[in-house]
C-alpha positions, 0 to 999 in steps of 0.5 A: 639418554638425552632422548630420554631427558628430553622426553621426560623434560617434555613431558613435565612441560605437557602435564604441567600445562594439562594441570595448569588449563585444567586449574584454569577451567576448574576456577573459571567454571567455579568461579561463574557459578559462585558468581551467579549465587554470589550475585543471587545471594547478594540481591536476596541480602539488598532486598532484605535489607531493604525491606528491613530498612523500610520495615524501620522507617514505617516502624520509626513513623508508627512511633513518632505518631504514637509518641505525638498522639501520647504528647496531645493526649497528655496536653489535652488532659493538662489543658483539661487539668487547668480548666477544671481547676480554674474554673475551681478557683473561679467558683471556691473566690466568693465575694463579702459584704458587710454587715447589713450591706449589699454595697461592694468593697474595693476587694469584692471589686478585684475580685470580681474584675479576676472573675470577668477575666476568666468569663471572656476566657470561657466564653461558654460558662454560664454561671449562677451567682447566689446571695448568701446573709449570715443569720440575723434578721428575718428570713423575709429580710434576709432573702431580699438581702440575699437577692440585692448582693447576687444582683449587685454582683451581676450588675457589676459583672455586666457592667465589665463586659459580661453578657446578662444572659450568662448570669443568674441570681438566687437568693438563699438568704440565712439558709446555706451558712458556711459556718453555723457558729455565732460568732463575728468571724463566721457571720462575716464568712455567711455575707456573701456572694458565691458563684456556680458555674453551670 
């Protein structure tokens, strides 16, 4: 009996070791091939991770140069926006005179040193001032007053520092009224000199 306990004693010790390497073997063989798809799995997961992370990058850029392109857009459309309505403003300011007059006031004068202002600004502006009476008088008479307020206002205008080959005169005397009524206010609105930019 004590061979028999022996025998079986022994023989547990020899399946449990045949279990044991044999558990061993399993998990180190399995543990190999996990580890070289692991391996393979990981380096496709970094390559396509970074690939995305570059995907990103180049994508961030695209819009950094959109927004930018958007952004110079929208400046140039405002610069263009300021132009236009600067060189609005320089064109609906004309200049009065008094009745029979081709003298300039202290106002006509501001107003014309704003004028020279925005010229230097805009070197490239070329500009037609045009001489302008209310209805009295000849037309004769009128379109040489009409002549003398267009070339006092050039006058004054080169004198600030503007180029002579930058302004033109024409005289149109009665003929292009702002406002037809007869009354004072709208002969005073008739007396001036108005400005074209070409």
């Amino acid at each position: 009996m004590k061979k028999r306990v022996w025998m079986n004693l022994v023989m547990a010790v020899l399946v449990a070791g045949l279990f044991f390497t044999a558990a061993c073997a399993k998990k180190t063989i399995v543990t190999d091939a996990t580890t070289i798809e692991d391996q393979e799995k990981a380096k496709i997961a970094a390559d396509a991770q970074a690939k995305a992370a570059e995907d990103a990058k180049i994508e961030a850029a695209r819009i950094a140069q959109q927004n930018l392109e958007d952004q110079m857009a929208k400046d140039k459309a405002a610069q263009a926006a300021k132009i236009l309505a600067s060189k609005k403003l320089f064109e609906n300011q004309d200049v009065y005179f008094e009745y029979d007059s081709s003298e300039l006031s202290a106002m006509s004068q501001e107003a014309l040193r704003e004028k020279a202002a925005w010229l230097k600004e805009n070197h490239s502006a070329m500009v037609t001032v045009e001489g302008h009476c209310d209805e009295r008088g000849t037309t004769e008479y009128n379109l040489a007053l009409g002549d003398r307020r267009a070339n006092t206002v050039k006058s004054y205008l080169i004198n600030l520092g503007i180029a002579a080959s930058r302004l033109n005169t024409i005289s149109f005397g009665e003929e292009k009224p702002v406002d037809s009524s007869q009354t004072e206010a709208a002969y005073a609105k008739n007396r001036r000199a108005h400005f074209i930019v070409n």
